[in-house]
N, C-alpha and C positions, 0 to 999 in steps of 0.2 A: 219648534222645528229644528234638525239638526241635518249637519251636511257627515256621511260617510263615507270614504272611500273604501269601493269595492270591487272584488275580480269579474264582476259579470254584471252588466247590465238587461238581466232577462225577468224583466218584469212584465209583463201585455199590456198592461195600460199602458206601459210607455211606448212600445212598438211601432205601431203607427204615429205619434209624434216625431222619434228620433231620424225617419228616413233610412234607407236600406243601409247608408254611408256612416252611419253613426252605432248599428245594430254589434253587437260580441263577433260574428261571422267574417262583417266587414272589415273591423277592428284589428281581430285576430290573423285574417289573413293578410294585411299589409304588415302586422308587426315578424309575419314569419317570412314573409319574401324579403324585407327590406332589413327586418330587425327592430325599428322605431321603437323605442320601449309605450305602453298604453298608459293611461291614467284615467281612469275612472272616479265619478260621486256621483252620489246619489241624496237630495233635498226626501227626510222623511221627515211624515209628522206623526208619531206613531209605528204604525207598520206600511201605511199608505206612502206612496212615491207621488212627492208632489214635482219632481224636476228632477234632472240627469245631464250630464258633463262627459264626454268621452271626448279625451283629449289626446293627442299622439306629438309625442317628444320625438322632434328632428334636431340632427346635428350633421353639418355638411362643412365642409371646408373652404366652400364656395359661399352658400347659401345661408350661413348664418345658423344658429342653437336656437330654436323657439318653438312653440305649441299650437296647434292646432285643431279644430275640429273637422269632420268632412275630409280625410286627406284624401284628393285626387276625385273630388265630388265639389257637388254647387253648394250643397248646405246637409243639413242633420246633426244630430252630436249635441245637440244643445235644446234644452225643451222645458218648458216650465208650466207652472198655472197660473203664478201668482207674481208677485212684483218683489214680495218676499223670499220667496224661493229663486229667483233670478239673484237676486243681489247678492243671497248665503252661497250660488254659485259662483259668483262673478269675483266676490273674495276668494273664494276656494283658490280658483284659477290665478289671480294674485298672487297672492301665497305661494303657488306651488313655482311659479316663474321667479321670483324671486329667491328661494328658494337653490332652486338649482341652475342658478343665474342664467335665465331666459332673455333674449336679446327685447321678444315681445312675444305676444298671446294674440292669435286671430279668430276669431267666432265668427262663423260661417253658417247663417242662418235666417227665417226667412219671416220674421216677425218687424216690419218698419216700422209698425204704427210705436213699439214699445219706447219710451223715452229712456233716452240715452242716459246712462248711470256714469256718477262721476269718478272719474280716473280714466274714463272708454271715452276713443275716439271715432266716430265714425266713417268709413271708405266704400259708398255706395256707388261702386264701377258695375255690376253685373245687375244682367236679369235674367231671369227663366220665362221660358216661354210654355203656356198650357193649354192645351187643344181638347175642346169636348170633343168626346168621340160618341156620344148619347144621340149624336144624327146620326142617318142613312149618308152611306157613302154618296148619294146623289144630291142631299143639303147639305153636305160638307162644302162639297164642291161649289155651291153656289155663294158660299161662305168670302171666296180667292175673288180676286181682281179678274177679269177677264183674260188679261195677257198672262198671270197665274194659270188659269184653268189649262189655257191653251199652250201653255210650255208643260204639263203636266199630262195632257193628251198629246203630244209630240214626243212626248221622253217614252210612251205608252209602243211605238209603233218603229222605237230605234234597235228592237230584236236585244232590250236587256232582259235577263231573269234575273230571280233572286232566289239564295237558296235559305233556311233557315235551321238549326242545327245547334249541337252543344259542342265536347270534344270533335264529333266527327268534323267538324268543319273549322276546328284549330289553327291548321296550317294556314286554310286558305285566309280566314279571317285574321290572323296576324301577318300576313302578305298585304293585304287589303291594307290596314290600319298602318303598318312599320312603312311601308313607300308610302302612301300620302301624307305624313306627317314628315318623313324626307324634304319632301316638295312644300312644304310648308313652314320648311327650317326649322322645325321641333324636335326633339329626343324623343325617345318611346323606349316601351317598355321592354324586357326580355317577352319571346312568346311563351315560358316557364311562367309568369306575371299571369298572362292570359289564362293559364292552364287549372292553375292554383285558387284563380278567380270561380272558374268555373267550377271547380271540384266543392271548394268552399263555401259558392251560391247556390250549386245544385240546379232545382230547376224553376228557381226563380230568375236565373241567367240564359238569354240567349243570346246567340252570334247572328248574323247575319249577312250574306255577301253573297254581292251582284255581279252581273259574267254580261260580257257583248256577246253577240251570235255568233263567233267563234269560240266560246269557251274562255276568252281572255278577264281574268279579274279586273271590274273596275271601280270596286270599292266596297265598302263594309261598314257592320258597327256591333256594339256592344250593349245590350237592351238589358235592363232590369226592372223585374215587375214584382211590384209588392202593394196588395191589395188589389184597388181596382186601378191602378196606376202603373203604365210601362215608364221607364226613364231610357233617356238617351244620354249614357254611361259616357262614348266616340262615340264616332259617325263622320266617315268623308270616305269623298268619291279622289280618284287618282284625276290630275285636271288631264289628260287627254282627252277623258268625259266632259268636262263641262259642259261645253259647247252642243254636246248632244241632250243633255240637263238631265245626266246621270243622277246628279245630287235629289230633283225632283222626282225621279224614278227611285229612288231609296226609300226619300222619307213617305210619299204614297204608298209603297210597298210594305211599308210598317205599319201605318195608318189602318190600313184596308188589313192588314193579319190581325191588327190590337181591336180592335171591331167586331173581326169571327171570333175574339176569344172571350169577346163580351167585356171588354175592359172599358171604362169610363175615361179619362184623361191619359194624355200623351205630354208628359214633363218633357220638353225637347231638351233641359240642358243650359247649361250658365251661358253664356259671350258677353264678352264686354261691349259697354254700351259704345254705339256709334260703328262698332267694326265688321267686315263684311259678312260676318255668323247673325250678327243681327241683323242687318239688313235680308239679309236671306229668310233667318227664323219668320223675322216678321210678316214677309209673303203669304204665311199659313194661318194668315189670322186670328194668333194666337190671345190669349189673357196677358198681357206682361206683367209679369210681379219684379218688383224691386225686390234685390236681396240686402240683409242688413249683417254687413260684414264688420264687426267692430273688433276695434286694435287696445292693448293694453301695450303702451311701450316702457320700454324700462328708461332709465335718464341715461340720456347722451343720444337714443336711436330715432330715428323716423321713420315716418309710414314706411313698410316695406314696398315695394312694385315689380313684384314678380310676375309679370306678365310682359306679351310679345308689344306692348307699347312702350313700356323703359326703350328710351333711346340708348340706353349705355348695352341694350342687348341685339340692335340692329345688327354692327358688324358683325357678331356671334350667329346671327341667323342668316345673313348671304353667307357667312363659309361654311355653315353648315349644308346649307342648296348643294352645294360645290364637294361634298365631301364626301367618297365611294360606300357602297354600303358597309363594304369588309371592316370598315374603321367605324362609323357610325350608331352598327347596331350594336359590338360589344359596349361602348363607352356610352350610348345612349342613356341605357338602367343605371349605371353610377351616376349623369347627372339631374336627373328626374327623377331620381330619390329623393333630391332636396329640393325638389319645388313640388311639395302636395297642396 
């Protein structure tokens, strides 16, 4: 077995292993929005691909020089057969961090059970959540808690729609997404991001976004579906909704479309454990899978913690609340560039 690096990971065996987030499409269009140089291998034995590596080189000013798989997704990028072929990866990724002096290496993927390879550290914060959709919309339902059902027949009868759409629904759907993550003290994307996404996924990408009975946006998301699998890409409701449980009129509104399209599972999407995305996912009864995110650090660094529970990123997220959109949405893409 030999590891190669190559321009293209377009093999079909490998397709449905790697996740939509790790595929040449995905790849390619974050490295032309953002720039991120790509880095591909590929584990052959022969001419047979027994594993695959797409990795994406960030360099931020803020954020740190290192590598990753999955940018700006829950896992993909990384797939194997064998324990073999993991490991002539796992060096690969070494190598290449060192190399071009990487602070650290993150794999972002969805295999627990594989035991941990030495020099890798493990940081098992996330999980996904996966919803059969293989019931009638009527056993689903019967699936939720009582007080579930009945906040989901409430959300049913508060005069929202939903529209579903590709470009045409652009604007609104980056309205939707760029004010709730506002309110959530997060950065986002340019709606150019959104645009680029779409063109590049084609019509394995849809939008999605929901309107009060006024015509008022009150939230949105980003769906991608490959095979019998939709993913929840975002997804939030603007909180003047809550309280009406917009957020449960979404995700049944996807539920109930992934259904008529015959689709099997609903991936809702990483959260970190304990925080109110999972308390929330978990209402839908989903499978929870552990994700198995392991660290390669270089000497001298530690775990990174790029996410909204670093307390060193609290004050940065009340002034963000507080900060007018004029000033937000340009500077947003500059710094969520460096947190894929």
């Amino acid at each position: 077995m030999n590891i190669q690096r190559v321009d293209s990971l377009n093999y079909p065996i490998l397709e449905p292993k790697l996740s939509y987030i790790g595929l040449d499409s995905w790849m390619n269009f974050i490295n032309d929005i953002y720039g991120h140089p790509v880095h591909r291998f590929v584990a052959l034995e022969g001419d047979r691909p027994l594993g695959a590596l797409s990795l994406l080189e960030v360099k931020h000013p803020v954020f740190g020089h290192y590598l990753a798989t999955a940018p700006f997704g829950s896992y993909g990028g990384f797939t194997y057969e064998n324990h073999e072929a993991r490991d002539l990866l796992l060096d690969e990724a070494r190598r290449l961090a060192e190399d071009i002096k990487a602070e650290y290496v993150s794999l972002r993927f969805d295999d627990t059970a594989s035991p941990l390879s030495d020099g890798w550290v493990e940081h098992p914060v996330y999980l996904t959540y996966l919803i059969d959709l293989s019931a009638t919309q009527d056993d689903l339902l019967k699936c939720f808690s009582s007080d579930h059902r009945n906040h989901i027949r409430k959300s049913l009868k508060k005069g929202f729609s939903i529209r579903f759409g590709r470009l045409d629904l652009l604007d609104d759907a980056y309205e939707a997404l760029a004010l709730s993550m506002h309110e959530l003290g997060s950065p986002y994307h340019s709606k150019t991001y959104l645009h680029k996404m779409a063109e590049y996924l084609g019509d394995t990408l849809e939008f999605a976004v929901t309107y009060d009975s006024t015509g008022k946006i009150t939230g949105g998301g980003v769906f991608i579906y490959q095979d019998k699998t939709v993913f929840n890409l975002h997804a939030n409701v603007l909180r003047f909704t809550r309280s009406s449980y917009a957020g449960e009129f979404l995700y049944w509104s996807v539920i109930q479309h992934a259904i008529e399209k015959g689709l099997s599972t609903f991936d809702l999407g990483r959260s970190l454990v304990g925080s109110g995305n999972d308390i929330f996912k978990s209402k839908w009864a989903p499978e929870k899978k552990a994700l198995a995110y392991w660290f390669w650090l270089a000497p001298g660094h530690a775990l990174p913690s790029l996410n909204q529970k670093n307390p060193k990123f609290q004050f940065a997220i009340a002034a963000w609340k507080l900060l007018p959109s004029f000033i937000i949405r340009p500077l947003g893409p500059y710094i969520i560039r460096g947190l894929v």
